[in-house]
C-alpha positions as CSV (number, residue, x, y, z in Angstrom):
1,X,-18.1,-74.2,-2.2
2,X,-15.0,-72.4,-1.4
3,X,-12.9,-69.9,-3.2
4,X,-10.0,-72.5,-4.2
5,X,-12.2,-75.6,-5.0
6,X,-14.7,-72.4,-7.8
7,X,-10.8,-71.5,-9.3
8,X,-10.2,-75.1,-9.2
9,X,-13.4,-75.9,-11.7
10,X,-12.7,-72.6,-13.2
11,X,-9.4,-73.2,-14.8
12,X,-9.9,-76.9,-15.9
13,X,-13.1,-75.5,-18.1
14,X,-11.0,-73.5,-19.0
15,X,-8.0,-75.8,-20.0
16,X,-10.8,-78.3,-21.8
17,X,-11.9,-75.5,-24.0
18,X,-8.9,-74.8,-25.3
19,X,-8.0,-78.7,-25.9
20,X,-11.2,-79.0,-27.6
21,X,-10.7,-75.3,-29.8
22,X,-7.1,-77.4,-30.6
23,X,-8.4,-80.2,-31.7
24,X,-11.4,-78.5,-34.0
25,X,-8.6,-76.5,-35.5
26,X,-6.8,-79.9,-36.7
27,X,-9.5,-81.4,-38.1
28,X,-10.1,-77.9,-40.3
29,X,-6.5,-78.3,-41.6
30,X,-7.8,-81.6,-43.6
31,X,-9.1,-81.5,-46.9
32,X,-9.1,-83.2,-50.4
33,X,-8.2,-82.1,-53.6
34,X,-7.2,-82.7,-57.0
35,X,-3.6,-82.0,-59.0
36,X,-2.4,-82.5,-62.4
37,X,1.8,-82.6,-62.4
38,X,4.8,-84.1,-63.7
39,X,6.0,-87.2,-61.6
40,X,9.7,-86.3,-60.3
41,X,10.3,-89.2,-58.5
42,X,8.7,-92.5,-57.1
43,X,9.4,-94.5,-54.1
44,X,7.6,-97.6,-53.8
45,X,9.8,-98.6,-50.6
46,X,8.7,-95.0,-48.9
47,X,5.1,-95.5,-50.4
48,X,6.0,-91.8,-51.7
49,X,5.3,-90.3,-55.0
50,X,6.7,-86.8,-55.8
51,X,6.1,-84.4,-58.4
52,X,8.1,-81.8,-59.8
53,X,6.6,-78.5,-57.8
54,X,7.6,-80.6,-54.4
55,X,4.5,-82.1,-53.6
56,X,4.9,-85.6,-51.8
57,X,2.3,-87.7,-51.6
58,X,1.8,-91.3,-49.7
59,X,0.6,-93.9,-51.9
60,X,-1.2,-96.9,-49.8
61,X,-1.8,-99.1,-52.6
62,X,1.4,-100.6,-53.7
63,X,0.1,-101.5,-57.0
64,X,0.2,-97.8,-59.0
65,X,3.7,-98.2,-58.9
66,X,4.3,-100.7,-61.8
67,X,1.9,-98.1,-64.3
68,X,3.6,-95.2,-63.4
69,X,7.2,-93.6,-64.1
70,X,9.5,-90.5,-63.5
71,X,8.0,-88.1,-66.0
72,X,4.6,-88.6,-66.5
73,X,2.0,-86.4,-66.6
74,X,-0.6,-87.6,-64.3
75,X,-3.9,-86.2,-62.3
76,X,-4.1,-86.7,-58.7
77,X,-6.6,-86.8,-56.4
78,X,-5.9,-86.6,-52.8
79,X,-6.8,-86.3,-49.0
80,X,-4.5,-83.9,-47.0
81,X,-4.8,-85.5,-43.4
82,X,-3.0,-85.4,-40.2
83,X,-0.1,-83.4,-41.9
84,X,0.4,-86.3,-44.4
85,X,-1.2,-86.3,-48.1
86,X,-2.7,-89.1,-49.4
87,X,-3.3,-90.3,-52.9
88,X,-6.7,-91.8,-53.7
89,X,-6.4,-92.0,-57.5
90,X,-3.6,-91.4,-59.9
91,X,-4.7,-91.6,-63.1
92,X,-2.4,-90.2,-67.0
93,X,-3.4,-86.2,-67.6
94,X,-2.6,-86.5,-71.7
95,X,-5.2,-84.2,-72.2
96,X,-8.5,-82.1,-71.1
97,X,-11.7,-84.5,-71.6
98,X,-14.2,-82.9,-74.0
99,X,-17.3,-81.7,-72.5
100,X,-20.5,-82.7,-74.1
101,X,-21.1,-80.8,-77.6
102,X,-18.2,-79.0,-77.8
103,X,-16.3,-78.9,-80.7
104,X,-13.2,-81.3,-81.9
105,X,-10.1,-79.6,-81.6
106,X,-6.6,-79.4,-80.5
107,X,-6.6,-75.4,-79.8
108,X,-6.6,-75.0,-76.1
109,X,-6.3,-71.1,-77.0
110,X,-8.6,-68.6,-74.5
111,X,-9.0,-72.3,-72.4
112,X,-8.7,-72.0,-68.4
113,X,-7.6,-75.0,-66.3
114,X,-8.2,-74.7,-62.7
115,X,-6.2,-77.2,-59.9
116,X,-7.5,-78.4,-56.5
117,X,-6.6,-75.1,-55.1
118,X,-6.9,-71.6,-56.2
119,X,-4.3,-71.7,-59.0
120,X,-5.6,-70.9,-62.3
121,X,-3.7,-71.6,-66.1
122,X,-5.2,-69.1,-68.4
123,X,-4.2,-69.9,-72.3
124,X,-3.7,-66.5,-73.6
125,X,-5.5,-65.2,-77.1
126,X,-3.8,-65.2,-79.9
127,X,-3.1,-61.9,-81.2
C-alpha cells in the first residue's frame, strides 16, 4: 500500500471519529425533566407555552390549551430534544401532594421543594 493511499485511510478514520464523538455529544444534550412555574404566555398558533422565568416549551397536543391560562400555576413535565423542549404533561401545581402518613397541615415551614434540575426552595424556620 503506498504512502498517500495509508494517509488517505488515515485521515478519513480520522474524520469518522470525530462525526461520530459529534453526534454522541448531541444525543447527551437531551434529557427530561420536571418544572412547576407561572404560565406568562400561551400560543396555541406557535404550539408554545411560556412561563414567567423564560422557559418556552412546544406543546404537540393542541388540546391543553383550552384548560390552561396566563397565570396559572402549573407542573411540567418535559423532554429537552434536539435544542427544542417539549411538554409531555401539564398538569395545576395548587399545592404539594401529601405523602403517606404525614400530618394535615397548611405549614410548609422547614419544607424543601426540589425542580427538575438542581434548584432547590428551602422554607426557612420560623424564628
Amino acid at each position: 500500500m503506498s504512502k498517500r493511499t495509508t494517509l488517505t485511510i488515515t485521515l478519513a478514520l480520522g474524520l469518522a471519529l470525530v462525526g461520530g464523538a459529534g453526534a454522541a455529544r448531541a444525543a447527551d444534550d437531551d434529557y427530561t425533566g420536571q418544572e412547576i412555574g407561572t404560565i406568562l404566555s400561551l400560543d396555541p398558533d406557535q404550539h408554545t407555552v411560556v412561563l414567567s422565568n423564560g422557559t418556552q416549551l412546544l406543546v404537540t397536543d393542541p388540546s391543553v390549551f383550552a384548560r390552561l391560562h396566563e397565570g396559572d400555576l402549573v407542573k411540567i413535565d418535559f423532554t429537552h430534544e434536539g435544542g427544542r423542549t417539549f411538554v409531555n404533561s401539564i398538569e395545576p401545581a395548587n399545592a404539594p401532594a401529601a405523602s403517606p402518613g404525614a400530618p394535615e397541615s397548611d405549614d410548609l415551614t422547614g419544607a424543601t421543594f426540589e425542580s427538575g434540575g438542581a434548584e432547590r426552595l428551602e422554607v426557612p424556620e420560623a424564628p
